[in-house]
C-alpha positions as CSV (number, residue, x, y, z in Angstrom):
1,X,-52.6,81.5,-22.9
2,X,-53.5,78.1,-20.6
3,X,-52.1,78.2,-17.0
4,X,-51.1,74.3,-17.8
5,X,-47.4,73.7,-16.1
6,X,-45.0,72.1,-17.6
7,X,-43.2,69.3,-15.7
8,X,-39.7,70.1,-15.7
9,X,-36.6,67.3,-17.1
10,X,-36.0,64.8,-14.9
11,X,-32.5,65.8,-13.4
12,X,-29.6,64.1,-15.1
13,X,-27.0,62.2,-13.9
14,X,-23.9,64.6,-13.4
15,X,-20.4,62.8,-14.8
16,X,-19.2,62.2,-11.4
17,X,-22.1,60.2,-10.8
18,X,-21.9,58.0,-14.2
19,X,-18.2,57.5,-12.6
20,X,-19.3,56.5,-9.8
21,X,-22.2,53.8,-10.9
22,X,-19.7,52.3,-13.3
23,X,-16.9,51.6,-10.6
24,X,-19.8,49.4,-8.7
25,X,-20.8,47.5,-11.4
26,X,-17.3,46.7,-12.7
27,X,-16.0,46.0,-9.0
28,X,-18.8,43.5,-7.9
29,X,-18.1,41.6,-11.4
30,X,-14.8,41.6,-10.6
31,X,-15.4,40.8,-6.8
32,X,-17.5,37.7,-8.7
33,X,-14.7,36.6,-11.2
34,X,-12.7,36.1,-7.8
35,X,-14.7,34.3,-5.6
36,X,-15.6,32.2,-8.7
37,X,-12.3,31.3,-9.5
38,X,-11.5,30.7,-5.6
39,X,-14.5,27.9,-5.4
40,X,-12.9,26.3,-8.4
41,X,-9.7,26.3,-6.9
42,X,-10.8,24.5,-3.7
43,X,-10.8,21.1,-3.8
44,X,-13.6,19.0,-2.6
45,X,-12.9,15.8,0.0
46,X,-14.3,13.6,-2.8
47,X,-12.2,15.5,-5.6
48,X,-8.7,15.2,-3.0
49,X,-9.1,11.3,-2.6
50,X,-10.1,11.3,-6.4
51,X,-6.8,12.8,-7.1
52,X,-3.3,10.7,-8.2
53,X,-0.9,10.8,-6.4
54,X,3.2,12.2,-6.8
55,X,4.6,8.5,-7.1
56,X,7.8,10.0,-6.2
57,X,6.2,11.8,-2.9
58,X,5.2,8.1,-1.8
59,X,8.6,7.1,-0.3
60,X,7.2,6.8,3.5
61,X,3.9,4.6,2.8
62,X,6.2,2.3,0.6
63,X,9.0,1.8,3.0
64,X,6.4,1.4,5.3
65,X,5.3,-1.5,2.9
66,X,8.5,-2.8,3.0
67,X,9.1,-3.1,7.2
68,X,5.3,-4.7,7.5
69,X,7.1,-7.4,4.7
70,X,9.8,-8.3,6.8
71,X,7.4,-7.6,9.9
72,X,5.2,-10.7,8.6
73,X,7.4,-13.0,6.9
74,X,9.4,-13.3,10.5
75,X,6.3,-15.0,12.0
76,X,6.0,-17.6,9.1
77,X,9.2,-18.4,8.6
78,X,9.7,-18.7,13.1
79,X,6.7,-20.7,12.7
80,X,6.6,-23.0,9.4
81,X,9.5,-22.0,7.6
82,X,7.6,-21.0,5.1
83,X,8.2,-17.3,3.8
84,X,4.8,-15.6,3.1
85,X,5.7,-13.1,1.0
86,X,9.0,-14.9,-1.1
87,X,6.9,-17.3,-3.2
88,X,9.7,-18.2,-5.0
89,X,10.6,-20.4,-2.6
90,X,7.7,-21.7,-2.3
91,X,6.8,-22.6,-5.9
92,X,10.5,-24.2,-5.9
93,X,9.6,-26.2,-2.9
94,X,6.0,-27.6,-4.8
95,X,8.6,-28.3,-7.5
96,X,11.1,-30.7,-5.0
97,X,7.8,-32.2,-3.8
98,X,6.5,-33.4,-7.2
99,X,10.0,-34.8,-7.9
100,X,9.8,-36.6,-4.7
101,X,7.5,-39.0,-6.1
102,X,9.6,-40.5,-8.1
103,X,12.7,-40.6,-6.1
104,X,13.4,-44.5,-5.0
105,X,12.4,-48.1,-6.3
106,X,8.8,-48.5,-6.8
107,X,6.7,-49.4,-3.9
108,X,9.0,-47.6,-1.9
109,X,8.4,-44.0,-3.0
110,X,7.5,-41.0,-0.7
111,X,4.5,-40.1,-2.2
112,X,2.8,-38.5,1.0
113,X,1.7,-34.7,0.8
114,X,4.0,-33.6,3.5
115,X,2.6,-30.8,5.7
116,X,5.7,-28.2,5.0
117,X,4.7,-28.5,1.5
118,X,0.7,-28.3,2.1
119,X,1.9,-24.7,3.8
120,X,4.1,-23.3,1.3
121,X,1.3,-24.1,-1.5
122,X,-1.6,-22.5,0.8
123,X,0.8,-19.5,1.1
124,X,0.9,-19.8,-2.5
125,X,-2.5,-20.1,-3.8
126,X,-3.2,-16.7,-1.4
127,X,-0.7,-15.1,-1.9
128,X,-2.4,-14.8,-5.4
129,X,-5.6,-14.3,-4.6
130,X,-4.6,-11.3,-2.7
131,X,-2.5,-10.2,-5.7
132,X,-5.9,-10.8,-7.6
133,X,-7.5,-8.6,-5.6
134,X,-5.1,-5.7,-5.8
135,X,-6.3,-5.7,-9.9
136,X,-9.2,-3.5,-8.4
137,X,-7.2,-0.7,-8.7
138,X,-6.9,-0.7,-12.1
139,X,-10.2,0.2,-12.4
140,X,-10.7,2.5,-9.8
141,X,-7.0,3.8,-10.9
142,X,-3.9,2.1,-9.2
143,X,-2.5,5.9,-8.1
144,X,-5.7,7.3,-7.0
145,X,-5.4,8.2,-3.5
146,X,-9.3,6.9,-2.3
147,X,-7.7,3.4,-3.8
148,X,-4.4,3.1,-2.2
149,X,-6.2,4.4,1.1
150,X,-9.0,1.2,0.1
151,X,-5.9,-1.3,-1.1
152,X,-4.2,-0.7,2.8
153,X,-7.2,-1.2,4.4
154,X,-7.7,-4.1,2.8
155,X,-4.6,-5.1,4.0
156,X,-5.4,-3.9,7.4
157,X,-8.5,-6.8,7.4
158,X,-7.0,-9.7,6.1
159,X,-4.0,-9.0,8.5
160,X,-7.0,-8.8,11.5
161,X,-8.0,-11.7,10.2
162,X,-5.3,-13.8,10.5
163,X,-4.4,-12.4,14.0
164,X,-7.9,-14.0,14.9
165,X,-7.3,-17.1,13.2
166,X,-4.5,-17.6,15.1
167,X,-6.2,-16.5,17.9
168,X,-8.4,-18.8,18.0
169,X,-6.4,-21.8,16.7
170,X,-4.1,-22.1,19.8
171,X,-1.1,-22.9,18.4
172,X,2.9,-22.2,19.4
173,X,4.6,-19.3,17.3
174,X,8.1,-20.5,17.3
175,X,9.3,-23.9,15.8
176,X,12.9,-25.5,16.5
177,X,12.9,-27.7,14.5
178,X,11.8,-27.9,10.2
179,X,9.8,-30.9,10.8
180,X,8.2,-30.1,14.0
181,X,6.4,-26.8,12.7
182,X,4.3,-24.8,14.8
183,X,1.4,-24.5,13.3
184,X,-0.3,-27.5,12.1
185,X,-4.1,-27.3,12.5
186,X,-6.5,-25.9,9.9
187,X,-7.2,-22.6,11.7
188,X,-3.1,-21.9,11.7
189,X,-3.8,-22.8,8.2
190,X,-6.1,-19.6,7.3
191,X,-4.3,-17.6,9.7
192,X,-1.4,-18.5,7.2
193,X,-4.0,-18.0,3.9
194,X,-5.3,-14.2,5.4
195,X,-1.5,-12.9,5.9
196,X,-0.2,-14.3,2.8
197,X,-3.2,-12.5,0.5
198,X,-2.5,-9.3,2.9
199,X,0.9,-9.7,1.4
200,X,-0.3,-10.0,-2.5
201,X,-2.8,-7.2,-1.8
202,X,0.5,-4.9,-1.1
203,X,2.6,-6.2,-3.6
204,X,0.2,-5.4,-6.7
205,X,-0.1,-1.8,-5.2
206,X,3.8,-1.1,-4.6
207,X,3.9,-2.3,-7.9
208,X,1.0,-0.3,-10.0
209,X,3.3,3.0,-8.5
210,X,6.5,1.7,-10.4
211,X,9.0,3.1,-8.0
212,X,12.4,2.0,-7.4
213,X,10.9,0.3,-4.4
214,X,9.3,-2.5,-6.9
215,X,6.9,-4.6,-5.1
216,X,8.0,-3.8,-1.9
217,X,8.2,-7.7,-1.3
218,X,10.8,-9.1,-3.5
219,X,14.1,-7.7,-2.6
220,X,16.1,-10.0,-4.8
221,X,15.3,-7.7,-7.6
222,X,15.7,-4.5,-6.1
223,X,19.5,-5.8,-5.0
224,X,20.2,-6.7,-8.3
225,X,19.6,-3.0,-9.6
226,X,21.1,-1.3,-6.7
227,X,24.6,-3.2,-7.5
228,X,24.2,-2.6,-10.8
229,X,23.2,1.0,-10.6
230,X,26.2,3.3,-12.3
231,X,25.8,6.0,-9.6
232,X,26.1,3.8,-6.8
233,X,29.5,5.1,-5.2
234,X,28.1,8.6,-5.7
235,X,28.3,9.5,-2.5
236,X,28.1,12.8,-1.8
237,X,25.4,13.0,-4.3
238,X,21.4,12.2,-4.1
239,X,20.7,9.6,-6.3
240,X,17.5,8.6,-5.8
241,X,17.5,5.2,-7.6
242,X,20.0,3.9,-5.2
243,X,18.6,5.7,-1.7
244,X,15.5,4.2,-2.1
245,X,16.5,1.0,-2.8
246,X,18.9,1.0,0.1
247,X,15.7,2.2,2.1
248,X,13.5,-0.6,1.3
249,X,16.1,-3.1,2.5
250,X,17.0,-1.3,5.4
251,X,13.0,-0.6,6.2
252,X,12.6,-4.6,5.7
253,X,15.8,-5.4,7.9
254,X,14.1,-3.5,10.8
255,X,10.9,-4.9,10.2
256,X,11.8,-8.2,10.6
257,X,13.7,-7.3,13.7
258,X,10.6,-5.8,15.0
259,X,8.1,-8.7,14.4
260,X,10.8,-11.7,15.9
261,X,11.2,-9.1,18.6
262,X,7.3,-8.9,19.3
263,X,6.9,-12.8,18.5
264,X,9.1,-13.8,21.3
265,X,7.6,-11.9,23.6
266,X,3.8,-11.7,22.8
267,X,2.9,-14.7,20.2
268,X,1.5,-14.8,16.8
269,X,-1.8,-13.5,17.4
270,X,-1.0,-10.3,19.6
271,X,1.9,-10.1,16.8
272,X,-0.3,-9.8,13.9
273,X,-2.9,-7.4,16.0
274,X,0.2,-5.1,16.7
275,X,0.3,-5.4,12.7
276,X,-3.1,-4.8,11.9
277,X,-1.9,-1.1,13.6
278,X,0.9,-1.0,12.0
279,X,-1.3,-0.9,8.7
280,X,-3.9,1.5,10.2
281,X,-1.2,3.7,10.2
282,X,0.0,3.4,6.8
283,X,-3.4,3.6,5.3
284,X,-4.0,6.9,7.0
285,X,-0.1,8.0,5.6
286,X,-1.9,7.9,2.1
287,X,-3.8,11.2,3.2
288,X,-0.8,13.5,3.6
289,X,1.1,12.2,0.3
290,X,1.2,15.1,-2.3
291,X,-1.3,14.6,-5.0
292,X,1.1,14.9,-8.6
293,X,0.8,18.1,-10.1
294,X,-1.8,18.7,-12.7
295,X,-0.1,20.5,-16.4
296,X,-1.5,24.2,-16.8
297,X,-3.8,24.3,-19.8
C-alpha cells in the first residue's frame, strides 16, 4: 500500500452560514435600491429653477406685480399725465391727436406734434417692446421658475435704468398743471421709455400664468369679472376668483399710495431706485413659490 495522504474535503458551508451570506447580499442590494431611489428624488438647483411653477401658489409675486403697477404709474401720471402702464389711454389720446388736424378752417389747423402726445406714444411704442420681450418665455417656458426669476430681473434693470435716466436728466417730479409737464427733455424721455417696457415685461408674464390676477396691469378687466362673478356676496365662503381679484386692486391702491408718497418726499429718481428694490424683492419671491405637482406615473 503507498503512504500517499489524501487531502481531506474542503469544509462546507454549514446552513447557518448560507443564512447568513444571503442576508448580506440581499441587504446591501436593498441598502442600494434606497440610496438610488433617494438621489433620484433630490432635486438638483438646475432641475428646481427648471421646474413649473403651482400658478395658483403665485398669489404673493403677482400682487406684488400689481402694487409696483400702481407704484410706477403714480410717478407718470404726477409728472406727464401720462399712465405708463394703461395704454388705453394713450392709444385713445394718439387717436384725439390725429383728429386734431383736421379740426378748424384750413390754414388754421393745429397740426403741431404736441409734447403730451409725443409722451403718451413713447410710453406706447415701449410699452410694447417690453411686452415683446416678455415672448422669451415662451421659449424658455412662460411658468418655468429660472424664467419668471429672469423676466423680474429684467424688470428690475429697465426700472434701474430709468431711475438713472432721470437721474441724470434733472428734471421736477410733480406737474400742476397738464400743459406745463415735468418732464420735457429727452433724457425724461427714456426714463419714460425704460419704465414703460418694465411695465410690458410684467404684464406678458402675469399674463402667460392665466390667473384671475390677468395682467396685473389692466384693472378694468379684472373689475369687470369681479362684479360679474356669481359668488361675489359669498361671504363667509373662499372664493378664490373674487379674493384675488379684490387683492390685486387693493395691492395696486397701496402701491400707488406708496410711490406718491415716496415722490413727494424723495423725487423720481430716488423713487424709481426704491423700485428697482422693490423688484429685487419680488424676483427672489419666485424662489419659495411651490413648484406644481408632477402626476405619478
Amino acid at each position: 500500500m503507498s503512504d500517499t495522504k489524501v487531502a481531506p474535503p474542503p469544509p462546507a458551508h454549514t446552513t447557518p452560514m448560507r443564512h447568513s451570506a444571503a442576508s448580506t447580499v440581499a441587504s446591501s442590494n436593498l441598502k442600494g435600491d434606497v440610496e438610488q431611489a433617494g438621489s433620484k428624488n433630490v432635486l438638483t438647483l438646475w432641475e428646481y429653477l427648471m421646474a413649473d411653477v403651482d400658478p395658483t401658489q403665485t398669489t404673493g409675486p403677482l400682487a406684488a406685480y400689481c402694487f409696483m403697477t400702481g407704484y410706477i404709474d403714480v410717478v407718470s401720471f404726477s409728472a406727464i399725465f401720462v399712465w405708463c402702464g394703461f395704454q388705453t389711454g394713450n392709444f385713445a389720446q394718439l387717436a384725439l391727436a390725429l383728429g386734431r388736424l383736421f379740426e378748424g378752417a384750413p390754414g388754421f389747423r393745429d397740426t403741431s406734434f404736441h409734447r403730451a402726445d409725443q409722451q403718451a406714444l413713447c410710453s406706447l411704442i415701449s410699452f410694447n417692446l417690453g411686452a415683446f420681450v416678455g415672448r422669451i418665455g415662451d421659449r424658455v417656458g412662460a411658468h418655468k421658475r429660472i424664467w419668471l426669476i429672469a423676466g423680474t430681473f429684467i424688470q428690475a434693470l429697465l426700472t434701474m435704468a430709468s431711475a438713472i435716466a432721470f437721474w441724470k436728466s434733472a428734471s421736477s417730479s410733480i406737474a400742476d398743471q397738464r400743459d406745463d409737464p415735468a418732464w420735457t427733455n429727452a433724457l425724461s424721455f427714456v426714463g419714460l421709455a425704460f419704465m414703460s417696457a418694465s411695465l410690458g415685461v410684467q404684464g406678458i408674464l402675469g399674463k402667460r400664468l392665466n390667473t384671475q390676477f390677468g395682467t396685473t396691469i389692466v384693472l378694468t378687466t379684472v373689475w369687470v369679472e369681479l362684479m360679474s362673478d356669481p359668488r361675489l356676496f359669498k361671504f363667509r365662503q373662499r372664493v378664490m376668483s373674487r379674493d384675488h381679484r379684490l387683492i390685486a386692486a387693493v395691492a395696486l391702491f397701496l402701491g400707488a399710495f406708496v410711490g406718491r408718497a415716496i415722490l413727494a418726499q424723495l423725487g423720481t429718481a430716488a423713487t424709481m431706485g426704491i423700485g428697482v428694490g422693490f423688484r429685487m424683492f419680488i424676483t427672489l419671491s419666485w424662489i419659495f413659490v411651490p413648484s406644481k405637482a408632477t402626476p405619478r406615473r
